[in-house]
C-alpha positions, -999 to +999 in steps of 0.1 A: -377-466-102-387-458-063-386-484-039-384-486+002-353-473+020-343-432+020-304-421+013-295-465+006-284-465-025-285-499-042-248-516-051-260-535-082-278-503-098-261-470-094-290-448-111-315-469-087-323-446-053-346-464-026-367-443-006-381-458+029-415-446+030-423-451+063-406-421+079-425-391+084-418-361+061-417-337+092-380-363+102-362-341+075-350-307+076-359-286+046-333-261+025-340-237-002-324-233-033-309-197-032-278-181-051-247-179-036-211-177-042-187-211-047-149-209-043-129-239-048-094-237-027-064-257-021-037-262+005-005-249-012+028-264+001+058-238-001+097-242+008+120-213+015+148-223-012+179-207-027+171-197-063+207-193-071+228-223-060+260-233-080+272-274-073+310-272-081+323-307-092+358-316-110+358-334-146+390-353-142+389-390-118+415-402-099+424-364-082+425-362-042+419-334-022+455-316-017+444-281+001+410-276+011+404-242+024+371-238+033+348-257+058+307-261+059+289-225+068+315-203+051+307-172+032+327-174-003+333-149-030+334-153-067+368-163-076+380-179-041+400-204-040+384-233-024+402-262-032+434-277-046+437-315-058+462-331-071+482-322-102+478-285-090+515-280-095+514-267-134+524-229-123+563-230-139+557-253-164+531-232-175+550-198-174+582-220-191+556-228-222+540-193-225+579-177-227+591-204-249+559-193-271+565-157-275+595-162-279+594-182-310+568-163-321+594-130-319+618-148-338+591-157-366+585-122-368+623-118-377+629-142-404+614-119-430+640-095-418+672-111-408+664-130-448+661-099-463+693-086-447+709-122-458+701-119-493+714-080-495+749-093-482+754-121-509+742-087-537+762-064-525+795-094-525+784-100-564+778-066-571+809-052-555+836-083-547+832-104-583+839-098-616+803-105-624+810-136-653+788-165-660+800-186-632+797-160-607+763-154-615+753-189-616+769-187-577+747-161-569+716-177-582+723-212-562+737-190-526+705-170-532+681-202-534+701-219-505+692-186-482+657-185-490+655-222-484+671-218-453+651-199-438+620-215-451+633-240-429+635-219-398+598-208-404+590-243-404+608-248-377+598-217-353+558-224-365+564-262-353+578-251-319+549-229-311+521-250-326+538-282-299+541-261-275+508-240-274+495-276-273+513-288-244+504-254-229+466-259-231+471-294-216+487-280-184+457-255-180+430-278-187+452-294-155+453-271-140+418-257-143+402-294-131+430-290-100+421-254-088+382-254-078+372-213-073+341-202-058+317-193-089+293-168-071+288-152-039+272-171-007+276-198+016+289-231+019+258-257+022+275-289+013+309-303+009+318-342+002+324-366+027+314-339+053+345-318+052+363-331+022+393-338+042+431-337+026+441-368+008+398-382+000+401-393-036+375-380-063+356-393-087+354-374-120+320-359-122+315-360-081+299-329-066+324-315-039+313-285-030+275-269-032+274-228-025+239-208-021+234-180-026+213-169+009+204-130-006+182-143-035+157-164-014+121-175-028+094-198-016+091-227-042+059-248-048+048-270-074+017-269-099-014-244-095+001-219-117-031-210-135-042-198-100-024-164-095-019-133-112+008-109-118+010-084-087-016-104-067-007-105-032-009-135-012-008-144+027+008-173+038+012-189+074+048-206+082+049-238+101+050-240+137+090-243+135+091-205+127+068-192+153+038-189+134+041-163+116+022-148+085+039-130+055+029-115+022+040-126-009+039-124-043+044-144-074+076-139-088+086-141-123+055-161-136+067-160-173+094-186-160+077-206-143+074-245-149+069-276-131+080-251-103+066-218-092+080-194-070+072-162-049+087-136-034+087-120+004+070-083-002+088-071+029+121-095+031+138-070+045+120-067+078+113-106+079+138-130+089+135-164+074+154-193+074+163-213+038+143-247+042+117-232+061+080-242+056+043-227+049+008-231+031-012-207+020-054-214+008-054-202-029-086-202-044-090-226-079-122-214-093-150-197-080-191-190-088-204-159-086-242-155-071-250-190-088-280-212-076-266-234-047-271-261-019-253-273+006-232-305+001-251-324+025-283-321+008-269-334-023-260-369-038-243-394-058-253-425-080-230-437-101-218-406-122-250-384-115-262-366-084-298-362-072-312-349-041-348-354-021-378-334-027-410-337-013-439-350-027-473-344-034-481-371-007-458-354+014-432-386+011-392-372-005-388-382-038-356-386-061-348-355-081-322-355-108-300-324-107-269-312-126-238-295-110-210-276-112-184-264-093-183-278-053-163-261-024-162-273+012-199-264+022-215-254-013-225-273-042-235-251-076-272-264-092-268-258-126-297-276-139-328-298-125-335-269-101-353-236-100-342-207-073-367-211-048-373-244-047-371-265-014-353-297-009-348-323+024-314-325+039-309-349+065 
């Protein structure tokens, strides 16, 4: 259905398109349909991050901060000692239990031994220092038994001391391991609670204390688009004002891994300097058309959920085409049915 009224699309019919009649077919300016090429793009957000960042916490509540020996900004090594909390103190208690341990696990060693030896004695006293009758030799058997008991008995006793106190001894380590917080890798010291985590705070279990990056493994971090980029593709992207403006290359980096987040890497890092949290887009293309029939967007337009545009006439007045479409980038809209390449349609 045509009625009066060009472009005014009516609100109670969206497949109803009014045409005014009364304006002269010369008021419009003509386009042809011709091919082209369409690429789709995006702006894609990206953060300078720290991939490798460990958040060092302690397990154990009710602990305050003893010796703290590092302050925000610090570069750290695996294995430094950052910071001591309460109940640190374990050191002799710890060496007591490991020498008590070998020590009754020398003596274990022994028994075997020093029975042996026992058992040759009371022989040779029967053998050489009796008469050998009946009731000696019912002696023997009983002082033979009461050795080997004896020293079941110690066994018992050396295996019982070692298994308490290898017990104990784990204890005081698993103490002193929630006391003593060490640095796990290499980098610098981003975070610490309560500012500085100053001597006597008390600690939650479970609280993060201490947060270290790692500043020589920096990436720029995005999320989504991953289906955009391939493996080697180099990519230009502009930082924000805050970093002067400046354009660096970049490509994706380990795209097997990525997930909600991707990531990319600096091609020249080493003649860049960039700053973790820093920010920058880059235009990355989401599709494209190659030499497909094409209009531009203004000529092009929507009712409901199907697009039409205005051709002229055999009386010279527009009328309502039906078209199909594809893919649509900031000045281009892909024809892909309703259309022939040639053809000439009014745009405002």
């Amino acid at each position: 259905m045509l009625s009066a009224g060009c472009s005014r699309e009516q609100e109670e019919d969206p497949d109803v398109v009014l045409i005014d009649h009364e304006e002269e077919s010369t008021g419009y300016v003509m386009v042809r349909v011709a091919r082209g090429d369409v690429e789709k793009t995006m702006t894609l957000r990206c953060i300078y991050v720290q991939t490798s960042e460990e958040e060092i916490s302690t397990p154990a509540a009710g602990k305050k901060a003893e010796e703290v020996y590092v302050a925000p900004g610090d570069s750290v090594a695996a294995g430094q000692l950052l910071v001591l909390l309460s109940g640190a103190g374990q050191e002799d208690k710890i060496r007591e239990l490991e020498h008590r341990i070998a020590r009754n696990k020398l003596l274990l060693e022994y028994t075997d031994t020093d029975e042996a030896y026992e058992l040759s004695r009371r022989w040779w006293d029967y053998v050489y220092r009796s008469s050998q009758s009946e009731e000696e030799k019912e002696q023997l058997e009983e002082s033979l038994e009461e050795i080997r008991q004896s020293w079941q008995y110690k066994r018992e006793d050396y295996q019982d001391a070692i298994d308490l106190d290898t017990l104990e001894l784990a204890l005081q380590q698993k103490a002193m391991e929630e006391s003593c917080l060490y640095a796990g890798i290499d980098g610098v010291v981003t975070y610490m609670y309560n500012t500085s985590l100053p001597v006597g705070t008390p600690v939650e279990g479970g609280e993060v204390l201490i947060r270290i990056a790692d500043n020589s493994t920096c990436l720029f971090e995005s999320a989504g688009a991953s289906c955009c980029f391939q493996e080697g593709q180099v990519l230009q992207l502009e930082m924000d004002a805050g970093s002067g403006q400046m354009e660096v290359d970049v490509v994706p980096y380990d795209m097997e891994n990525w997930g909600e987040k991707i990531y990319f890497a600096v091609v020249d890092d080493e003649n860049v300097d960039i700053q973790a949290g820093s920010g920058g887009h880059m235009n990355v293309t989401v599709d494209s058309r190659s030499q497909v029939l094409t209009l531009p967007k203004k000529a092009v337009y929507t009712a409901g959920a199907r697009r039409f545009v205005y051709v002229q006439g055999e009386d010279g007045f527009p009328e309502v085409r039906w078209v199909e479409t594809g893919l649509e980038d900031d000045s281009l809209v892909e024809i892909t049915g309703g259309l022939s390449e040639g053809e000439d349609v009014i745009m405002r």
